[in-house]
Structures are given as C-alpha cells and as structure tokens.
C-alpha positions as MATLAB code, in Angstrom:
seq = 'XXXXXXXXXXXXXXXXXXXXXXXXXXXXXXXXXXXXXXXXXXXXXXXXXXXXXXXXXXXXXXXXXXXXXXXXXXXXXXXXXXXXXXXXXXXXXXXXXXXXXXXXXXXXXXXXXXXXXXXXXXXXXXXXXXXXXXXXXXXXXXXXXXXXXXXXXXXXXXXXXXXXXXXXXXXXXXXXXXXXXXXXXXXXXXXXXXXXXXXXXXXXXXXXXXXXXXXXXXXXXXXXXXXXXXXXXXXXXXXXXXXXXXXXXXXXXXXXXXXXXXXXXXXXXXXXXXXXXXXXXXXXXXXXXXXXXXXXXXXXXXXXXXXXXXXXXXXXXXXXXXXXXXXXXXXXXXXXXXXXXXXXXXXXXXXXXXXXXXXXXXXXXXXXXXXXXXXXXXXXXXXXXXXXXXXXXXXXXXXXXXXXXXXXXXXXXXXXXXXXXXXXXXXXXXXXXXXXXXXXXXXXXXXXXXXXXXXXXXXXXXXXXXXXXXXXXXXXXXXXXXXXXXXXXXXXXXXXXXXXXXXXXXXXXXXXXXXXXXXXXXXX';
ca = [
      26.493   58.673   42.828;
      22.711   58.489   42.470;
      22.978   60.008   38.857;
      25.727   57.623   38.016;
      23.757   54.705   39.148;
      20.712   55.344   36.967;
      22.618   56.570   34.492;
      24.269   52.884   34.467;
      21.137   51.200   34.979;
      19.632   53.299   31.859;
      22.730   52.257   29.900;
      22.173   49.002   30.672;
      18.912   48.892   29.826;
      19.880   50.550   26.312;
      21.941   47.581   25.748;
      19.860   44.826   27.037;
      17.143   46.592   24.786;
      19.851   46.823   22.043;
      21.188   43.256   22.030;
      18.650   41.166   23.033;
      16.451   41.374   19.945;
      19.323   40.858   18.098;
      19.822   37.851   19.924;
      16.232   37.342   19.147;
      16.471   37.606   15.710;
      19.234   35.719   15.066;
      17.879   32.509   17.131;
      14.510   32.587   14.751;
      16.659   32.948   11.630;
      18.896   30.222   12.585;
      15.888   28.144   13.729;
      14.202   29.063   10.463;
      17.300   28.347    8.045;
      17.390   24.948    9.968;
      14.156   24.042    9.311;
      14.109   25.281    5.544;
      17.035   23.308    5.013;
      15.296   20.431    6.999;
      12.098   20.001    4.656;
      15.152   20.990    1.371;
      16.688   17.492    2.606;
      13.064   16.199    2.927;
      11.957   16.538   -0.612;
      15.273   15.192   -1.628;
      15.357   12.059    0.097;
      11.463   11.927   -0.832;
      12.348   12.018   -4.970;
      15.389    9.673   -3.806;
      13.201    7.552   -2.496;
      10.864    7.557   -5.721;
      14.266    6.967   -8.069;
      14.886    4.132   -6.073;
      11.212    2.766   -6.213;
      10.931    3.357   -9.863;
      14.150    1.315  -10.623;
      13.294   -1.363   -8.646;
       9.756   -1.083  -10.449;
      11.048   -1.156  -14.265;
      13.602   -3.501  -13.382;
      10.340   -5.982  -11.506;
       8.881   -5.589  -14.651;
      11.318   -6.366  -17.278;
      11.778  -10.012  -15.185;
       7.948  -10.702  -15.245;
       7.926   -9.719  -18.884;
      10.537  -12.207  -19.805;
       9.021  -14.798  -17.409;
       5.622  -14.354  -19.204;
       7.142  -14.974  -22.425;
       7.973  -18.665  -21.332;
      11.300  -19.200  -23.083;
      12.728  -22.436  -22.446;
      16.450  -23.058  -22.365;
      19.280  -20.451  -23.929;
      18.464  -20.944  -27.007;
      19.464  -18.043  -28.915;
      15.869  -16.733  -29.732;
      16.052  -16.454  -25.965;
      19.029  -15.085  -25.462;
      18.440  -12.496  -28.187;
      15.824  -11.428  -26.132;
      17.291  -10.850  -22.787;
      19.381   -8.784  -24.518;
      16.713   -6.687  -26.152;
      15.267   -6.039  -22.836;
      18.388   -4.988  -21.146;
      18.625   -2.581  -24.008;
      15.143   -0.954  -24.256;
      14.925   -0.744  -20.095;
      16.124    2.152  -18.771;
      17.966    0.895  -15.528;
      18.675   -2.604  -16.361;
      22.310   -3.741  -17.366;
      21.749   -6.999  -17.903;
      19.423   -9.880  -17.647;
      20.445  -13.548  -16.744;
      18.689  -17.073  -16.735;
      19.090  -19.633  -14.285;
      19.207  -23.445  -14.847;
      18.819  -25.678  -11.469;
      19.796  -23.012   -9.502;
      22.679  -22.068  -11.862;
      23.161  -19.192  -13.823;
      23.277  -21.092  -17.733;
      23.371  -17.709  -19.927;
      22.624  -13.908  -20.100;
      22.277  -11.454  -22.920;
      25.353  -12.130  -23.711;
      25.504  -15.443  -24.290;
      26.433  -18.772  -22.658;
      27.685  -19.060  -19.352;
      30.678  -21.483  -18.687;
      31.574  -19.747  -14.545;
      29.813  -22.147  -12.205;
      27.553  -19.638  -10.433;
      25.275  -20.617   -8.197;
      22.045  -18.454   -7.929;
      22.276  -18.556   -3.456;
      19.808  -16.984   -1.015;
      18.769  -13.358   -1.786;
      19.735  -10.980    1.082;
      16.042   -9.088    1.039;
      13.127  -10.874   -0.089;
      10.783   -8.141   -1.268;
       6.867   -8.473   -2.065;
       5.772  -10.544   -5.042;
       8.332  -13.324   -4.827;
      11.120  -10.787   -6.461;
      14.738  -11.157   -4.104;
      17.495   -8.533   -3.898;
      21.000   -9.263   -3.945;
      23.585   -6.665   -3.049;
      26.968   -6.603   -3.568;
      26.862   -8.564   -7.053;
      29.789   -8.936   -8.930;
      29.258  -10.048  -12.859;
      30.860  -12.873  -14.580;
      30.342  -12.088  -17.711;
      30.361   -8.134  -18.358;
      33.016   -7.616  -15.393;
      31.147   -3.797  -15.111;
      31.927   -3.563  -11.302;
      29.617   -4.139   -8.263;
      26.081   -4.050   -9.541;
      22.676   -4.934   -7.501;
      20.725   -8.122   -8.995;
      16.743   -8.289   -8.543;
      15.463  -12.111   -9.113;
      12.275  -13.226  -10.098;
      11.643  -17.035  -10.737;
      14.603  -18.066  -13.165;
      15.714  -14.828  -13.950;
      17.356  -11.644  -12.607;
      18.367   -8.353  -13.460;
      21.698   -6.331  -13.018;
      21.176   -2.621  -12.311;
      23.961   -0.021  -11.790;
      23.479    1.006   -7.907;
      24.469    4.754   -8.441;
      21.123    4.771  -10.613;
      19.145    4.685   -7.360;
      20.308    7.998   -5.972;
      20.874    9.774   -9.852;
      18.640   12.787   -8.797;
      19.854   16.180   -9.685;
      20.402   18.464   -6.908;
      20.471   22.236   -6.334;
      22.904   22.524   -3.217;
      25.984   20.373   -1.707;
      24.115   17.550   -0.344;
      24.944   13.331    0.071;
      22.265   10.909   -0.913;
      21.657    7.291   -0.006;
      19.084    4.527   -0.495;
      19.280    1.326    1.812;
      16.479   -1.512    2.388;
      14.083   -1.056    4.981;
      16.712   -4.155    6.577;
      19.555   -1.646    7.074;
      21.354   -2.550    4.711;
      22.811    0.056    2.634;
      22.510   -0.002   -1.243;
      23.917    2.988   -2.924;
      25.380    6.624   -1.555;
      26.292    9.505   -3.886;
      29.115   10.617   -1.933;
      30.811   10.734    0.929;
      29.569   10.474    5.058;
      30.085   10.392    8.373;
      29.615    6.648    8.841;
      28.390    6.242   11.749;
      25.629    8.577   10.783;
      24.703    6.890    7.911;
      24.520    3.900    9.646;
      21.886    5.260   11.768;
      20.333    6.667    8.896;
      19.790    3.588    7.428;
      18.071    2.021    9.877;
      15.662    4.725   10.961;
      13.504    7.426    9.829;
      14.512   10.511   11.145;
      15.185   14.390   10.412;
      17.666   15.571   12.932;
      21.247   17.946   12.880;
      24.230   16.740   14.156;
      27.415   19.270   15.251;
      28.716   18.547   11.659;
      25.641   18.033    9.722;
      21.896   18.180    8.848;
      20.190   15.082    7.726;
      16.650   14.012    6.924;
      15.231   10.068    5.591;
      12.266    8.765    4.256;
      10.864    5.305    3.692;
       8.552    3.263    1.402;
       7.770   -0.768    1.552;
      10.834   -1.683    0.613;
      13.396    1.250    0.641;
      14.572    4.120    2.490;
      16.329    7.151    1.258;
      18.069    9.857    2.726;
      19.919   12.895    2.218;
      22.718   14.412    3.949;
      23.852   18.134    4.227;
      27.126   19.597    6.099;
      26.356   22.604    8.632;
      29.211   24.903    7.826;
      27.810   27.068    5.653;
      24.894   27.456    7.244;
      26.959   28.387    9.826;
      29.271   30.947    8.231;
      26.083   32.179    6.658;
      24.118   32.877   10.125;
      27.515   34.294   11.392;
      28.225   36.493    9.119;
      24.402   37.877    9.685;
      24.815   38.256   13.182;
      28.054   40.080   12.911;
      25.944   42.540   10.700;
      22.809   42.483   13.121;
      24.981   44.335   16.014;
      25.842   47.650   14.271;
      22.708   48.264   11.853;
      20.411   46.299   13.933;
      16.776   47.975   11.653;
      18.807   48.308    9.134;
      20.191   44.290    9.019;
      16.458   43.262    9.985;
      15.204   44.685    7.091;
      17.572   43.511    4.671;
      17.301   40.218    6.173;
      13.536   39.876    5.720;
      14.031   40.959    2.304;
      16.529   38.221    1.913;
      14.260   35.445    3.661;
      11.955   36.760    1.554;
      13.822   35.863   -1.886;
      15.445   33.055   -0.636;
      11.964   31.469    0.213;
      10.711   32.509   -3.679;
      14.076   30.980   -5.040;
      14.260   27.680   -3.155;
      10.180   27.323   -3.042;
       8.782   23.916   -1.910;
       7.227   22.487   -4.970;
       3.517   23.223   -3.563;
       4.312   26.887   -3.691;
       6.315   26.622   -7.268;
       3.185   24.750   -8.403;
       0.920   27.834   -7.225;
       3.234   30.417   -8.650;
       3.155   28.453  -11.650;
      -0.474   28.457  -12.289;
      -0.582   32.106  -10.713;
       1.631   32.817  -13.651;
       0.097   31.028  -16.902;
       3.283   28.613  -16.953;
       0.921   26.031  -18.443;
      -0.191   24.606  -21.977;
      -1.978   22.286  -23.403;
      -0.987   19.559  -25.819;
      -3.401   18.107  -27.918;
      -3.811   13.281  -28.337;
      -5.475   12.758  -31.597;
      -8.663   10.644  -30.758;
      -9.088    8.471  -34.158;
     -12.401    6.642  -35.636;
     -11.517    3.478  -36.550;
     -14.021    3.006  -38.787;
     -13.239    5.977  -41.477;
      -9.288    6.638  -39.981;
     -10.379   10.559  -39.370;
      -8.992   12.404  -36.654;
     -12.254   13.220  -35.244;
     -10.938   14.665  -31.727;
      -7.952   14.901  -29.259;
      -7.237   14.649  -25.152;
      -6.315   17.621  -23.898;
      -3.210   17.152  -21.499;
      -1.559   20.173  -19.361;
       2.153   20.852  -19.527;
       3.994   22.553  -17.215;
       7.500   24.341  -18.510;
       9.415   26.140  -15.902;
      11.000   29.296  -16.927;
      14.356   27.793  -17.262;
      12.857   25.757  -20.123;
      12.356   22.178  -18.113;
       9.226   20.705  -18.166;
       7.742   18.837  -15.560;
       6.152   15.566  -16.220;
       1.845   15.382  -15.327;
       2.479   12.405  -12.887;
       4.304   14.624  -10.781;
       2.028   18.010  -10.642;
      -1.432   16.706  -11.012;
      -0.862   14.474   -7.559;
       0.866   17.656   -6.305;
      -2.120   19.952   -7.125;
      -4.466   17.159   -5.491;
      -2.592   16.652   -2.361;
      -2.756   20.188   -1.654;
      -6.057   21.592   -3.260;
      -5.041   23.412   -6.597;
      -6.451   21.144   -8.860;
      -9.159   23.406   -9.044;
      -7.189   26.107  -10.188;
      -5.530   23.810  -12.857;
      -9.149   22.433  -14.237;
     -10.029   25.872  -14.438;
      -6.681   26.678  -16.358;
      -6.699   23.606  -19.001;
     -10.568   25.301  -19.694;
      -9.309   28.652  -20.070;
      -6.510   27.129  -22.802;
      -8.788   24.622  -24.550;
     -11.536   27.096  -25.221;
      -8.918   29.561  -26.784;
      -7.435   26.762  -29.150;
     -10.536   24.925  -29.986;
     -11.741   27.362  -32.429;
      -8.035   27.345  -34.349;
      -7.635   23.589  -34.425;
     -11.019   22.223  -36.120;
     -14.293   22.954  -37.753;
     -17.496   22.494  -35.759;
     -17.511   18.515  -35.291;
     -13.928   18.678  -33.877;
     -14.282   17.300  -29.963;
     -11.885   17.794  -27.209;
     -12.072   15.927  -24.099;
     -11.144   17.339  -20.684;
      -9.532   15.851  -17.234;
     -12.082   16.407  -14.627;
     -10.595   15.337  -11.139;
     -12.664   13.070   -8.600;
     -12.843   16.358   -6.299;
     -14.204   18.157   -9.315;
     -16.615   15.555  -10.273;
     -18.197   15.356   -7.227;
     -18.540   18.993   -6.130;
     -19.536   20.247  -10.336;
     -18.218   23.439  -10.038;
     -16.215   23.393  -12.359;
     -19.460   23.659  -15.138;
     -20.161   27.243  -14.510;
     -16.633   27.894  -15.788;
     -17.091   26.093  -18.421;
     -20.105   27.365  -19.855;
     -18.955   30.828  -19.568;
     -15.583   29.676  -21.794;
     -17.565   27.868  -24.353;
     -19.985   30.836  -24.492;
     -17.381   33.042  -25.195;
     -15.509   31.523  -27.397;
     -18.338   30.693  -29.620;
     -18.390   26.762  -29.116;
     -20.873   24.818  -28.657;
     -20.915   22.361  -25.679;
     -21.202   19.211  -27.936;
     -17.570   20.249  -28.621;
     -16.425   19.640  -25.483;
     -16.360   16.342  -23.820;
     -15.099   15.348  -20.002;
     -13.660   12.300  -18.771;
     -14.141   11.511  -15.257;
     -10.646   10.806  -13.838;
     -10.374    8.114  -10.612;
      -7.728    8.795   -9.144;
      -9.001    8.145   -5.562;
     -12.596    6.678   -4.371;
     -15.188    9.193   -6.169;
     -18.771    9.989   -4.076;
     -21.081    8.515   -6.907;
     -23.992   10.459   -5.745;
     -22.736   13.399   -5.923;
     -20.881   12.561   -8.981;
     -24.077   11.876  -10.487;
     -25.404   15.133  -10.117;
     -22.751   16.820  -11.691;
     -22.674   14.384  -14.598;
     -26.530   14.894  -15.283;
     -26.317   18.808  -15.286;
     -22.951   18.482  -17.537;
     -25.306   16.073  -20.132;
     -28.035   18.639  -19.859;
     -26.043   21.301  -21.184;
     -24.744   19.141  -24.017;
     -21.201   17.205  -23.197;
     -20.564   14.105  -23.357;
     -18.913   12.195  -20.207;
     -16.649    9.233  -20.038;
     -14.419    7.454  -17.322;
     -11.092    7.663  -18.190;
      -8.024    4.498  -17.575;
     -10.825    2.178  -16.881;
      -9.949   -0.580  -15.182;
      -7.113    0.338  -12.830;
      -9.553    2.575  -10.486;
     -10.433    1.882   -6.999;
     -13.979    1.217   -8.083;
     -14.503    1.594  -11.685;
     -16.651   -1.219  -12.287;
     -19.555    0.170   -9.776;
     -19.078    3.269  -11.322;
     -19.398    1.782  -14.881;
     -23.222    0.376  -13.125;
     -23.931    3.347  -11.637;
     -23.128    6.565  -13.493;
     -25.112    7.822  -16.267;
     -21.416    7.844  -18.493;
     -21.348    7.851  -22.221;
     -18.266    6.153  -22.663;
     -15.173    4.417  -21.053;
     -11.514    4.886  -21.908;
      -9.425    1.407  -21.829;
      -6.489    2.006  -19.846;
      -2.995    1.529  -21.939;
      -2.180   -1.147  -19.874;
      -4.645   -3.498  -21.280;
      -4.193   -2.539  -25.080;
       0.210   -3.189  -24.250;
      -0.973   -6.686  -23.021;
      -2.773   -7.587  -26.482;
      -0.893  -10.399  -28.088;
       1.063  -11.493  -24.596;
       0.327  -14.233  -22.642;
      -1.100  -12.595  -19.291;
      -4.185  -11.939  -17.224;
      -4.059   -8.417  -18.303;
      -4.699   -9.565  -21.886;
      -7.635  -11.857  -21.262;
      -9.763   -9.513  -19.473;
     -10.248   -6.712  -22.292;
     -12.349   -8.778  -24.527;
     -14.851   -9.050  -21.366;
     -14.355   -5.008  -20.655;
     -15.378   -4.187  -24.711;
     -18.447   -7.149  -23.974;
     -19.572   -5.465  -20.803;
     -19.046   -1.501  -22.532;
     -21.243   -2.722  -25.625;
     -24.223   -4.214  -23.529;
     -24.448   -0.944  -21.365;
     -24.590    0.845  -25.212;
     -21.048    2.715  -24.425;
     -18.721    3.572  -26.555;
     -15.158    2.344  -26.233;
     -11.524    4.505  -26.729;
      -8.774    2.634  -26.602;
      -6.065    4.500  -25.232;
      -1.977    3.090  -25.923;
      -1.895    1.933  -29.094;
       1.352    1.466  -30.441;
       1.282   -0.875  -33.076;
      -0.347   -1.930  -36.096;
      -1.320   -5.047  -34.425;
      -2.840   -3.662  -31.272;
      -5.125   -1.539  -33.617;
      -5.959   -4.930  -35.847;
      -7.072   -6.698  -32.701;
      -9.465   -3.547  -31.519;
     -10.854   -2.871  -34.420;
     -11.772   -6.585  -34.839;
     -13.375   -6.080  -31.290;
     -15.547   -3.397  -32.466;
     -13.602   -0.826  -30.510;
     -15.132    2.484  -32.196;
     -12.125    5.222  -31.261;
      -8.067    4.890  -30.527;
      -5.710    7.114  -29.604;
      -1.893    6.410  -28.965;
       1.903    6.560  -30.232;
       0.787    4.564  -33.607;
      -1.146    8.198  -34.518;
       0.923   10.801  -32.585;
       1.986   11.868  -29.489;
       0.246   14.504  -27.753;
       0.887   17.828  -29.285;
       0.944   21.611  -29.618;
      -2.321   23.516  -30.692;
      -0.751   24.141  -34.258;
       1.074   21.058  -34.496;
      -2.193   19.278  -33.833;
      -4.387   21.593  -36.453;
      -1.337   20.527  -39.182;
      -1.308   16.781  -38.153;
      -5.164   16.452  -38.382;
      -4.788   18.275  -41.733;
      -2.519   16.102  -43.561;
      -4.047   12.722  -41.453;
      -7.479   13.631  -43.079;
      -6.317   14.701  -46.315;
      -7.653   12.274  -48.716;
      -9.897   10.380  -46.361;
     -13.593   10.461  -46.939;
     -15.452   11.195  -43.793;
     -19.305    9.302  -43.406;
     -21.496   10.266  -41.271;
     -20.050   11.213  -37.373;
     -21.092    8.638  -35.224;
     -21.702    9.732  -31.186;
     -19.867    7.855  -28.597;
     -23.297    7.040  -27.038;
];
C-alpha cells in the first residue's frame, strides 16, 4: 500500500512536473502573441492616424491657398481655378465658394441648388470647420466630408482617411476627438467602435483585439478579430503536451522568425542600416551667377528588399526617436566618401545632414576625417549643414562647428526659418551659410506673410557676410526673383531632383557642357 502510495504521489508529481510548464509556456506565448499583436494594431492606428492628419492638412491648405489668392465672385478665372486645385491636390474632390452663406459655384461651375453653408459639426484650430455626412449637389459622388475655411470648402472622399495598406486582417477607423465617427474600412462590432471612438484605449474583447490613438483633432483606431490567434495558440498547445522540449524549441524558433518577419519599424530600421539597405541620392546645388553645377545635397534612401522605398520624413524621425541617427550619419559618410571621387573633379562639394544630437556632441568628425582621408578628398570637399530639427545646445554646437572649420568644411544651417530657434542660432554660431527653407521660395510671387519675410532673411544673411542657398525652386520665376536678390546658390525641381551617384555625374556633365566656369566663389 505504502509502495503504491508513493508510487502515486511520484506519478503525480511526474505529471504536475510534466504539465505545468506546459501550462506555463503556453500562458507567456499567449500573453506574448497578445501583446505583439497589441503594439501591430498600435502602429496601425498610429499611420491611420497620420493619413488622416495629412488629409486634413493638404486639404487646410488647398482652402488657404485659394483664400490667399483673393478671387472675387465665380467668375470663370475663378472657377477655373478651383478646379485646378481639386485636380493637382491629392485628397481633394472638389472645391466650392460660398456667397452670403450660400454655396454660388464650385469647380464645376455655377450653382443653381439653394444650399445653405449651416453650422460645421467640429470646429477645428485655425478657423477651418468639418462637416460630416456631406452629400454633393453638383458631382452626386456619394457621401463625402467637407472642410471650410472662410468662403470656401473642400470635398474629400472619407475612405481616403483610413487608405493605409495593411499586412494582416485588421478594421480601421478615424473619428474626431468629439466621437463622432468619420470613416471605417470595414466592418465592426458597433458597440465597440463606439467606445473606440470616444476613448483611447488598447484592450481585447472575447471577439476581438483593438488598439486607438489620438492627435488634436482626430483619433484612429484599428481593429483585429481573436480567432486566429486563437486557433493558432490552440493548435500550439495541443502540440506542447506530447513533445513538450521538442514543441518549446520549435516554438522559440518560431517566435523567433515571427518577431524578424513582423519587426516593429525601430528594429526594421536597425536591421536596415545593420544591412547597408541605404543610398544616397545626389540635389544639384547650382551658382547662379555662371549656371554650373558646382555641388549637390546628399539625401539617404532607404529601399526595402521587396523593392519599396521608404520616404526620409518617416526614418530620419524614427532613427532620432530611438537613437540610430548616429549610425545613419555615419552611413550617409561611409556612401558619400565612396561616390565623391566618381561624381566630380576636385572643386565638386557635397553637403551632409548633421542631426542636432550630432552637432552638439561632434563625434561624428573623427569619422569623417578618417573617410575623407581614405578616399583621397580633401575636407574643403565636404560641407555640413546643421539640421534643427529640435532645440540644438549652441555651446556645445559651437565647439563642434569650430573643430569641423579647423579641419577645412564649411558649415551651414539648413531649412532656415522654420526651426525652433534659428534666428539665435543665425547670431550665435560661427556658420558659413544658411539654406532658405522651400517654403519661402513656393511663397515668391503670392500674396502671403511667408513671401514678405525672405527679402528681410537674404538682408539679414548678407550683413552677417553669409552666403545664401535657396532650396525649392521650381520655376523660372522663383529663380528670376533670387537671383535679382543676390541669392548666390539654388537647388530644386527647376534643375533636378535628387539623384543616383551616376545619374548625378551624367546630369552635371551635360548641365556644364558648354558653360564657362569663372572663378569658384566660397559660400563665406
């Protein structure tokens, strides 16, 4: 009996030593799918979120465009052009002009409906409205959304807010900070997404897994349905109880690739640099004076594997926000070095991105010396522009622009003017130059605040002795109006967009054939 009894407890044992770890395991990988799959929805309502700001955005600023351009009436001049603009902007449908509170005509013409223009149901920051639930009189496309702004508003499809490309079965919504919901990609439990709109959570119901996010005006969500997680962690377990070391290693080998095939974008972003998945493409920097290509901006490019590239404005705040931008500086040195030579003779310059982080700490110059040292450059080649993207420690910037003169580069701000604090920097770094922002150089010729402060920006640049690039330029006009300013250097669309090493070495080639070049001029 005695024998029997331990021989029961032992068994016991055996199986409680057996099972529970399996139990174990399989409540940290369903804890650990469920959390994976909480920061997947995460991200996606996070670049919902940004669709939805961005169309709101270009759709703000197609209405203060055509309010700056003070038509009067619908005269067909103006008419013309709110259909031009509904054309050339990316999420607008149509634009329409109000009379008295009225609408009177849209792109498309007159308008003989009586419409009245009503109360918006969100007022949103900057005097814009949003209506929701618009149906057009003229074009008859269907329930749209309608932004106003003084006289005018814009029609935008509401799909286009949540038109983001997903990898897995998922719902996605956007709805105003109100409650009020805009546009859903499919289809939901209502009573969640009710909830959903009108709070920011990250939470699993019986049926479903859900995560939101929110910005001044919007939030965004995404929606995922638990059975196959489920069935996934199910079928696991079922595998766990005969082959128990078996099934755990296979599992961590599967956590493991699933983890490197679904990585968070600050992990793809270090794989990516780990892996050389960068180039750089080359801005042609022009002297005005003579027309010669004298130099180019360097800009990194980041194409996946698959062949997709993803776009600077999303990476280079990634690699801040999470502290590879040094790896990325030291990258975009590595490249340049290695195509400088093969692109231009000896007075060819290329200008570099230096980060605030960068900027301030300077260790990024011991690379660099090493690359121009080995690739037979001289420093003189290589110029940096000091990039604001948050407040930058002057002091210690200082430093590290003095020791970067000292060893022979040149060093300019770049976007001036849309900085936290570039005018105190302007006073109190030892800079060679400033970079005018695009945004200034798209407002020549218009009739905004924009436009009128540039002439004092080239004033204030020529009494500190600095040279001036104008960055944007687009049109003939826009490089009459510089040149007349005694902007020295342009670079922009009107030249050529930014390009590969050889197709920059055969553009500078056939810009400069024929051109006489007098003497190079510093930017100093």
């Amino acid at each position: 009996m005695r024998r029997r009894m331990i021989l029961g407890f032992a068994i016991g044992l055996a199986i409680c030593a057996g099972v529970l770890p399996l139990f174990a395991i399989g409540y940290i990988s369903h804890q650990r799918a469920v959390e994976a799959e909480r920061t997947h929805l995460t991200e996606y309502a996070g670049w919902t979120l940004r669709r939805g700001n961005l169309t709101l955005t270009e759709a703000q600023g197609a209405l203060k465009k055509m309010r700056s351009e003070a038509y009067a009436g619908c005269s067909p001049a103006h008419i013309a052009r709110m259909r031009q603009l509904a054309v050339e902007e990316r999420f607008v449908e149509e634009i329409g002009y109000f009379e008295n509170g009225r609408l009177a005509c849209t792109g498309w013409g007159r308008v003989r409906e009586r419409l009245d223009k009503g109360a918006a149901d969100v007022q949103l920051p900057g005097g814009f409205g949003l209506y929701l639930n618009v149906d057009p009189v003229v074009s008859k496309a269907g329930r749209m959304l309608a932004i106003s702004y003084g006289d005018y508003n814009a029609l935008i499809k509401p799909e286009r807010m949540v038109d983001v490309l997903t990898n897995s079965q998922m719902v996605l919504g956007v709805a105003t900070r109100q409650g009020q919901l805009i546009a859903m990609s499919g289809e939901a439990d209502p009573v969640l997404v009710r909830h959903l709109t009108r709070n920011d959570i990250a939470g699993m119901t019986d049926a479903q897994i859900n995560a939101s996010a929110e910005s001044q005006d919007l939030r965004a969500f995404a929606i995922s349905p638990r059975t196959a997680l489920q069935g996934h962690l199910d079928r696991e377990r079922w595998l766990l109880i005969p082959l128990a070391l078996c099934v755990s290693l296979v599992l961590v080998g599967v956590i493991v690739w699933v983890s490197r095939e679904r990585l968070s974008p600050q992990k793809e972003l270090a794989v990516a640099i780990r892996k050389r998945l960068f180039v750089v493409h080359y801005q042609p920097i022009i002297e005005l004076a003579s027309g010669l290509c004298i130099g180019a901006e360097a800009l990194l490019r980041w194409r996946r594997r698959d062949g997709t590239w993803v776009a600077p404005d999303v990476f280079i705040p990634l690699a801040e926000a999470h502290d590879l931008i040094a790896d990325l500086t030291d990258l975009m040195i590595e490249r340049v070095c290695h195509d400088l030579p093969r692109i231009g003779d000896g007075d060819l310059r290329v200008t570099l991105n230096i980060s605030a982080c960068d900027m301030e700490s300077g260790r990024f110059l011991p690379v660099l010396g090493r690359a121009i040292e080995r690739a037979g450059l001289r420093p003189s080649q290589v110029w940096l522009e000091a990039t604001e993207r948050g407040f930058m420690n002057a002091e210690a910037a200082r430093r590290t622009i003095d020791a970067a003169r000292a060893a022979g580069h040149r060093v300019a701000i770049d976007d001036f003017g849309t900085g936290y604090s570039s005018l105190s920097l302007l006073e109190t770094l030892p800079l060679d130059a400033l970079k005018i922002d695009k945004s200034f150089v798209q407002a020549i010729g218009q009739n905004s605040a924009t436009s009128v402060v540039l002439p004092h920006i080239v004033d204030m640049a020529h009494g500190l002795k600095l040279g001036i690039v104008a960055e944007g330029v687009e049109t003939v006009a826009q490089e009459a109006y510089i040149r007349s300013m005694g902007i020295e250097f342009a670079q922009g669309w009107l030249y050529s967009r930014a390009l590969p090493a050889e197709g920059f070495d055969a553009f500078r080639r056939a810009h400069d054939a024929g051109r006489v070049a007098p003497h190079l001029r510093e930017v100093a």
